[in-house]
N, C-alpha and C positions, 0 to 999 in steps of 0.2 A: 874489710876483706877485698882484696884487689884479686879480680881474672886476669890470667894472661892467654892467649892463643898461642895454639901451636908449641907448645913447649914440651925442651926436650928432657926425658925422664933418664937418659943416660947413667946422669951421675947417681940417680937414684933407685938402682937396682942392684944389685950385688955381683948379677952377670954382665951389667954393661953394655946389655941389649941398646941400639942407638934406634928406639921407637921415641915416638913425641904423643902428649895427649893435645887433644883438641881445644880442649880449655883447662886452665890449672890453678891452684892457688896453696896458698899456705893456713894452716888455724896457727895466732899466734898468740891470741888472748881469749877470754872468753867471751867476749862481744865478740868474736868471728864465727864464732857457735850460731848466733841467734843471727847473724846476718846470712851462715849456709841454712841453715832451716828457713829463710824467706826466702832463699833462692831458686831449693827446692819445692819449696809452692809453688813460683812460679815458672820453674821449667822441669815439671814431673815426670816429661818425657826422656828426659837428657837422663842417658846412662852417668853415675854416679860411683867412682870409689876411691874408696878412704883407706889411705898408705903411709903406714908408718917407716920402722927403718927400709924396706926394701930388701930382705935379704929372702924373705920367701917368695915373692914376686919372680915365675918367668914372664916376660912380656915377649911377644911374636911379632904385634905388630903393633902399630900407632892401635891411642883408645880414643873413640870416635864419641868422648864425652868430660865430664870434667871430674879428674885425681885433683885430691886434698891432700896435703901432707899435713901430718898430723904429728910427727919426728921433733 
């Protein structure tokens, strides 16, 4: 599972909101499962959410934590 900073979710909302999350990644196997559940142990405080295609998603502003895609 690789994080990236600052990344923009643009392309990944259906309204094309141009907000960025804070930190980002993709699930793209099932070892990226058990690498975000050790993630989340160790930063429990970090706002967390998990987004698939993006079409029910409004976003307003940047997310001041770390989006999965999960698509």
């Amino acid at each position: 599972m690789q994080i990236q900073e600052n990344y923009s979710l643009k392309a990944l909302n259906s309204f094309g909101v141009d907000v960025s999350a804070r930190l980002f990644t993709k699930i793209n196997m099932a070892s990226d499962i058990d690498d975000l559940i050790q993630w989340r142990k160790q930063h429990a405080d970090t706002p967390c959410l998990l987004l698939g295609g993006g079409s029910n998603m409004l976003f307003r502003d940047d997310f001041e934590g770390l989006v999965v895609s999960v698509s």
